[in-house]
C-alpha positions as CSV (number, residue, x, y, z in Angstrom):
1,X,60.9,-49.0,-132.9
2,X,61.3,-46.8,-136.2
3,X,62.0,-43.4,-135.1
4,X,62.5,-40.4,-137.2
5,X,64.4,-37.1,-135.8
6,X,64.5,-33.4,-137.3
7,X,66.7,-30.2,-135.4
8,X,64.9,-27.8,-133.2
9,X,64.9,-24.9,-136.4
10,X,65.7,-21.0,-135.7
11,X,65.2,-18.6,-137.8
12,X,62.1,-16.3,-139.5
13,X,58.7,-18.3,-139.7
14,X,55.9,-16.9,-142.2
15,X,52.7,-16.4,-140.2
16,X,49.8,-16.5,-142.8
17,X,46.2,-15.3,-141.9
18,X,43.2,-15.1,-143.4
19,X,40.4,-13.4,-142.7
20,X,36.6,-12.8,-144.8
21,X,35.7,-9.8,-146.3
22,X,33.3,-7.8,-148.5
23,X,34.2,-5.6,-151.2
24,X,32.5,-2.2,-150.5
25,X,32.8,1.3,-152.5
26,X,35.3,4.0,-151.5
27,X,33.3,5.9,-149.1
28,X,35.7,8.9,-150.0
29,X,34.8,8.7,-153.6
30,X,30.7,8.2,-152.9
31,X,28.5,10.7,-153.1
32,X,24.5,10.5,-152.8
33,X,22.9,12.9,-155.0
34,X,19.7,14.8,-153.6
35,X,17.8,18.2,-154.5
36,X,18.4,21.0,-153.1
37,X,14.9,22.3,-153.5
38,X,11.5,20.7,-153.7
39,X,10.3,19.8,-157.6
40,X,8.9,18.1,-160.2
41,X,11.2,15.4,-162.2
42,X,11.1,16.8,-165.9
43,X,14.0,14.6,-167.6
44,X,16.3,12.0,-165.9
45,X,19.8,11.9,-168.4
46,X,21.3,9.3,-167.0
47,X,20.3,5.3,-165.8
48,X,22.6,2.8,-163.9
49,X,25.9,1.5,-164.8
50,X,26.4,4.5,-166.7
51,X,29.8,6.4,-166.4
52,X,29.7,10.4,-165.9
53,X,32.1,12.8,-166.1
54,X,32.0,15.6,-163.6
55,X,29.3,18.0,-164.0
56,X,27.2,15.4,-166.0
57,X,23.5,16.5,-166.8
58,X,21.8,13.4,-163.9
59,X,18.2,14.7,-164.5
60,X,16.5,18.3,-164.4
61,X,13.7,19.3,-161.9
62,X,11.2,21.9,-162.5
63,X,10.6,23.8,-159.3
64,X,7.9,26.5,-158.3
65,X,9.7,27.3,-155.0
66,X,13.0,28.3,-157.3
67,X,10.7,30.1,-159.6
68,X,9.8,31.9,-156.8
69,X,12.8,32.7,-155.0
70,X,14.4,33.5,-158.5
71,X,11.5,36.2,-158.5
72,X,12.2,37.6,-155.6
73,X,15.6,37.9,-156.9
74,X,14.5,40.1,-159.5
75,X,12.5,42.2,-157.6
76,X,15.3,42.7,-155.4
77,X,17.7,44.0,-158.2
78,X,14.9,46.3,-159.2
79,X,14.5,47.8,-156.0
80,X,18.3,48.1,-155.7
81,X,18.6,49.5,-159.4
82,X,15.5,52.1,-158.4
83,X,17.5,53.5,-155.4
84,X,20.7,53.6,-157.0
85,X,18.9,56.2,-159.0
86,X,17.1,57.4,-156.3
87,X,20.6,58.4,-154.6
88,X,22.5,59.5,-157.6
89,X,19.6,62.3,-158.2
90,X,19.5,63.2,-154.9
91,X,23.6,63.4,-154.7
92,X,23.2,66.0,-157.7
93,X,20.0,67.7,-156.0
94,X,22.4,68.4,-152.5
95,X,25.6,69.7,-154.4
96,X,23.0,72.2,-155.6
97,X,22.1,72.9,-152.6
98,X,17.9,71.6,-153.7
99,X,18.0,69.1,-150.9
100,X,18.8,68.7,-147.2
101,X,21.7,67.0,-146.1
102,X,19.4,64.4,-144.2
103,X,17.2,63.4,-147.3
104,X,20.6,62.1,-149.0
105,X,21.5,60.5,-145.9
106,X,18.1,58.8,-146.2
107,X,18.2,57.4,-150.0
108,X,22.0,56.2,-149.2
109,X,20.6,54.1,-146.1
110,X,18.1,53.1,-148.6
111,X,20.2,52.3,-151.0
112,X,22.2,50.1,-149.0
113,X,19.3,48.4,-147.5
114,X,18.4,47.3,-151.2
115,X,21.9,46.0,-152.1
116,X,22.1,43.8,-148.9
117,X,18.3,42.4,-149.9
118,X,19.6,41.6,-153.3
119,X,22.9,40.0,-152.0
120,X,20.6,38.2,-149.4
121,X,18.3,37.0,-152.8
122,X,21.6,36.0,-154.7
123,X,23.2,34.4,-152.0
124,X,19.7,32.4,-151.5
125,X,19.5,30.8,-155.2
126,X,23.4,30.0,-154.6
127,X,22.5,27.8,-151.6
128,X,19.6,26.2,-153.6
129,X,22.6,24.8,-155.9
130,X,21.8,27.4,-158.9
131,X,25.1,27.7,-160.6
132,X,26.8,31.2,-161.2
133,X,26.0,31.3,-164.7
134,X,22.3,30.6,-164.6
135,X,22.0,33.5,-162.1
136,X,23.6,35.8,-164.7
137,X,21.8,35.0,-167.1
138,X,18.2,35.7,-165.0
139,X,19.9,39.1,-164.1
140,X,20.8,39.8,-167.7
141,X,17.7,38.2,-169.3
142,X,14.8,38.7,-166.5
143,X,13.0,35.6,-167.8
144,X,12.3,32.9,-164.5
145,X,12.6,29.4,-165.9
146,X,13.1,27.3,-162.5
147,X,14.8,24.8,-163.5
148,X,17.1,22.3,-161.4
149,X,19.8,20.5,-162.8
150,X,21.0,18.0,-161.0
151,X,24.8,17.5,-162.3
152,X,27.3,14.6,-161.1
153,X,29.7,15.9,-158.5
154,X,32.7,13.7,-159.9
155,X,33.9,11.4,-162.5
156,X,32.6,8.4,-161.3
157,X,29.5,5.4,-161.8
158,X,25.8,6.0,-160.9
159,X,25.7,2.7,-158.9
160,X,22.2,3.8,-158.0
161,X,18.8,5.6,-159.4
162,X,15.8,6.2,-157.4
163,X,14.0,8.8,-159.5
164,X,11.4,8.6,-162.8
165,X,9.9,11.1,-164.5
166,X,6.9,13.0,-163.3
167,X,7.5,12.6,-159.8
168,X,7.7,15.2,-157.1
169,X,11.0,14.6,-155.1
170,X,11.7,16.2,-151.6
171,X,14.9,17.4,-150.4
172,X,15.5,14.4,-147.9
173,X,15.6,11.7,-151.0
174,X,18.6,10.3,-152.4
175,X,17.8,10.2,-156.2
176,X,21.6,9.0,-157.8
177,X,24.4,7.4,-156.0
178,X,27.7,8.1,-157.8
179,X,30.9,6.4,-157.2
180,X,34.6,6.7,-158.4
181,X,35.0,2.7,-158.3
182,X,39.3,3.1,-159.7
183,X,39.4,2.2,-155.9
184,X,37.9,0.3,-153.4
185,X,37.4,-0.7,-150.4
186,X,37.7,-4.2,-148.5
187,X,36.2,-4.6,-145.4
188,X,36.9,-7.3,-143.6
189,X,37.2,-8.4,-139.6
190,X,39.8,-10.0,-137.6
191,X,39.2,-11.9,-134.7
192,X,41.1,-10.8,-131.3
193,X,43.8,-13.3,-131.5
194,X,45.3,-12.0,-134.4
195,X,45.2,-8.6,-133.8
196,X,49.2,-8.6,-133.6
197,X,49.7,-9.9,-136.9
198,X,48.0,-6.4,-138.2
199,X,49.2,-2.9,-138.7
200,X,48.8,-0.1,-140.3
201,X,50.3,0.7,-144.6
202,X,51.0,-3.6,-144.6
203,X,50.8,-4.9,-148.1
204,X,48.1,-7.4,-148.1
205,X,46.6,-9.8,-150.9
206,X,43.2,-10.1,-151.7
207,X,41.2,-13.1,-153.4
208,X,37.5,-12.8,-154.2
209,X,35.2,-15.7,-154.6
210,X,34.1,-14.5,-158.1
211,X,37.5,-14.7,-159.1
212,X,39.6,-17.8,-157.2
213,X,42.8,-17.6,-158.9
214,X,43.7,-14.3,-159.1
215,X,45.4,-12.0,-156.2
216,X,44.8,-8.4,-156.1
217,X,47.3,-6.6,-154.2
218,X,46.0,-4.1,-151.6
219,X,47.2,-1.9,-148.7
220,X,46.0,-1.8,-144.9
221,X,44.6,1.8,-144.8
222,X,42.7,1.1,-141.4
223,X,42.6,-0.6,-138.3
224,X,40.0,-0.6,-136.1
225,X,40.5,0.9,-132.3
226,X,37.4,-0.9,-130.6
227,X,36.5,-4.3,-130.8
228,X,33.0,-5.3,-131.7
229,X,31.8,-7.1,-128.3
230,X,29.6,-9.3,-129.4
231,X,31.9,-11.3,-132.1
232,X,35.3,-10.1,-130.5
233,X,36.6,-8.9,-134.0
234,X,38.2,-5.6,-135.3
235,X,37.2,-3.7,-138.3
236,X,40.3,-4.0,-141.2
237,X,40.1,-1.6,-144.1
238,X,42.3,-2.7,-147.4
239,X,42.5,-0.3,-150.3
240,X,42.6,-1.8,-153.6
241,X,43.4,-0.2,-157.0
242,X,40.7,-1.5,-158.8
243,X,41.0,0.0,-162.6
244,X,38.9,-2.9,-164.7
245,X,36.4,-2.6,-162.5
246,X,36.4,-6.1,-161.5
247,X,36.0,-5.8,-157.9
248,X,32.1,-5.0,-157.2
249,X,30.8,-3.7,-154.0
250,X,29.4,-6.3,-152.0
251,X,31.7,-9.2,-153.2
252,X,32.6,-11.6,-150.8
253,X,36.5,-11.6,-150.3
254,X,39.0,-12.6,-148.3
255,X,42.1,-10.3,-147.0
256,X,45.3,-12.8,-146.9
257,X,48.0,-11.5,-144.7
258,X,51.3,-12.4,-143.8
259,X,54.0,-11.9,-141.2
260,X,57.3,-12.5,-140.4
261,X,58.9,-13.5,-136.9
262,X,61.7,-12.6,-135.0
263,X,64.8,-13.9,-136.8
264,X,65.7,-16.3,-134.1
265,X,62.4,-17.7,-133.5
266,X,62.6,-21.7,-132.8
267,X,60.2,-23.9,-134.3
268,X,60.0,-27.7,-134.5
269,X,57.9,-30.2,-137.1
270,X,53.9,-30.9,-135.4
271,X,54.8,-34.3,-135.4
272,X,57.3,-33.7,-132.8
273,X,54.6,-32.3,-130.4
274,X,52.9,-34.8,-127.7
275,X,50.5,-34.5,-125.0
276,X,52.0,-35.1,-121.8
277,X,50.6,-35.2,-118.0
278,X,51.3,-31.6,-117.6
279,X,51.1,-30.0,-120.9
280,X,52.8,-30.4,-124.5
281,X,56.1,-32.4,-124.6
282,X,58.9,-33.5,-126.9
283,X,61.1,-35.9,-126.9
284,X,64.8,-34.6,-127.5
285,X,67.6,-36.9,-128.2
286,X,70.6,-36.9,-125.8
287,X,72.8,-40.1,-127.4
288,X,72.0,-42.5,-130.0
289,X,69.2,-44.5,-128.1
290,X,68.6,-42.2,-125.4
291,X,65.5,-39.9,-125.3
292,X,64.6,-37.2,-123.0
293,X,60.9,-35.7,-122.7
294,X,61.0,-32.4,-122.0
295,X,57.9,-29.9,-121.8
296,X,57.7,-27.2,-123.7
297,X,55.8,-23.8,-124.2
298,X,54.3,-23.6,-127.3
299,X,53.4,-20.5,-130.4
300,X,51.5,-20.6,-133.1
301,X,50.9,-23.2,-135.8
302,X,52.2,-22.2,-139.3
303,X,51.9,-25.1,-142.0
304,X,53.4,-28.0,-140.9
305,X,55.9,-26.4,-138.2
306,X,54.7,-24.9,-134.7
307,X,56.8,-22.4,-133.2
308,X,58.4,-23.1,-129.5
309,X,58.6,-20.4,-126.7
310,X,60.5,-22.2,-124.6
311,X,61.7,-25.5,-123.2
312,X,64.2,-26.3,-126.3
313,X,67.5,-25.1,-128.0
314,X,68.3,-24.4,-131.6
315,X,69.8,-27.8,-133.2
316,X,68.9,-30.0,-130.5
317,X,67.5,-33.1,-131.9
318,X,63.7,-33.9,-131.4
319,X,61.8,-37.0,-132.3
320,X,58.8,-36.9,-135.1
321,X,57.8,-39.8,-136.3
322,X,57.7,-42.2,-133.1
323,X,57.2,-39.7,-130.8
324,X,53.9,-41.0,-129.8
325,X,55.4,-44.7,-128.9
326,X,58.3,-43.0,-126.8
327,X,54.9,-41.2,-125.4
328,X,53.2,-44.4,-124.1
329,X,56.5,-46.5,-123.2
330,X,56.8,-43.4,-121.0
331,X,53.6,-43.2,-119.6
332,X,53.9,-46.9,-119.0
333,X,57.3,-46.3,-116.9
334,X,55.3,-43.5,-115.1
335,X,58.3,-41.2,-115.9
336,X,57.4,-37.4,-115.4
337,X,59.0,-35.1,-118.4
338,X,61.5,-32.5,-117.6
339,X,61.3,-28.6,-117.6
């Protein structure tokens, strides 16, 4: 019979996995916009796809429940502006001896009571997202305008708009979505038997369906710790720098990683790999025209070569092509393979 042989290989194998994906926006960068404070949509600025710089005019909301707290506000530095006087006079009034030591006592308290209100109203337009500016200019100008702009938080893409003109929005809506889409992320999931070829900072390639022939390089910025239990797959995060813009979120993908070996792992050709009564066997060569089967405990596939965990020795000689008639003239001698 023809037979071909090949030497039991040692040396570093390339493990390659792949695994599918979906291209998803950097949650650090993402940021849904909402109002602070109950109003009326006056303007929106802004539409989607649009790029914005940080502290971009989105849209501007006209609010009666600002205008009111922005009166209060006022009232408040009236009152404190009133007893400010109130104690300087009497200050004056008790070095002259014209009041009792208890009345100035009383406008101080007084006093103090009206600077903590106003600090309380200031404090209260501040947490309704009024910036510092517009607050000086009410306490410079006294004129109540109640106007909410709502401003992008970073450079970024409004990916999303939920918000026309003339409506009344409530503080639990998200109106914008903005994202900062120079990275990305790619989320894909690995299933339990290749959890060893993954790790943490590993340089990993990426190839997206809506572009087949080009590779975007990435890095392994997450691995999950729990495995979902229904498919028995781990969350993997990939970062990828993403500067055209070309990788979208929700784009299918798929995260291509590879791994090296030990350096002495042994691997022999697929071909060389039979079935035999009590597992997988070769067939090494021990002299020209003398064959020995000999089980074997096997690795993983890669390409055309499978790796061997035990049963062989670098350089020995196994059988490839014509290991499958050695096979059956064996099992036709009924001769058991050794270990």
């Amino acid at each position: 019979m023809q037979l071909e042989l090949s030497p039991v290989a040692q040396g570093e194998i390339l493990s390659h996995r792949e695994f599918p994906a979906t291209v998803q926006a950097n949650q650090n960068e993402l940021a849904e916009v909402t109002a602070l404070i109950r109003g009326r949509v006056v303007k929106v600025h802004v539409d989607v796809g649009q790029d914005v710089k940080k502290g971009t005019l989105l849209a501007l909301l006209h609010s009666v429940d600002l205008g009111v707290a922005e009166g209060e506000h006022l009232k408040a530095e009236a009152r404190l502006e009133e007893a400010e006087r109130s104690h300087v006079r009497a200050k004056e009034l008790y070095e002259n001896k014209a009041v009792s030591l208890a009345e100035l006592q009383r406008r101080e308290a007084a006093m103090k009571a009206a600077r903590a209100e106003a600090r309380e109203t200031r404090n209260r337009l501040e947490l309704l997202g009024v910036p510092q500016e517009e607050i000086e200019r009410l306490d410079r100008e006294h004129m109540i305008k109640a106007d909410m702009p709502l401003r992008a938080p970073f450079d970024g893409r409004v990916i999303t708009r939920n918000i026309t003109k003339g409506e009344v929005v409530e503080t639990d809506q998200k109106l914008f979505t903005v994202a900062n889409l120079t990275d990305v992320w790619v989320i894909g999931n690995v299933p339990e038997k290749d959890i060893r070829f993954i790790r943490k900072d590993q340089n990993v390639n990426v190839v997206l369906a809506a572009y087949p022939h080009a590779i975007f390089g990435g890095t392994i910025t997450y691995v999950g710790d729990v495995l979902d239990p229904a498919t028995r797959t781990m969350s993997l995060r990939v970062t990828v720098s993403n500067p055209e813009r070309l990788l979208k979120p929700e784009m299918f993908a798929v995260i291509s990683v590879y791994a090296m070996s030990s350096p002495d792992a042994l691997s022999v050709p697929l071909a060389a790999v039979q079935d035999g009564p009590v597992g997988k066997m070769v067939f090494i060569q021990q002299e020209a025209g003398t064959f020995e089967a000999r089980a074997v405990k096997l690795g993983n596939e890669e390409g055309e070569v499978i790796r061997v965990l035990e049963g062989v020795k670098a350089g020995e000689q196994v059988v490839t092509k014509g290991s499958f008639a050695l096979k059956s003239e064996m099992e036709r001698h009924k001769i058991e393979p050794s270990t």
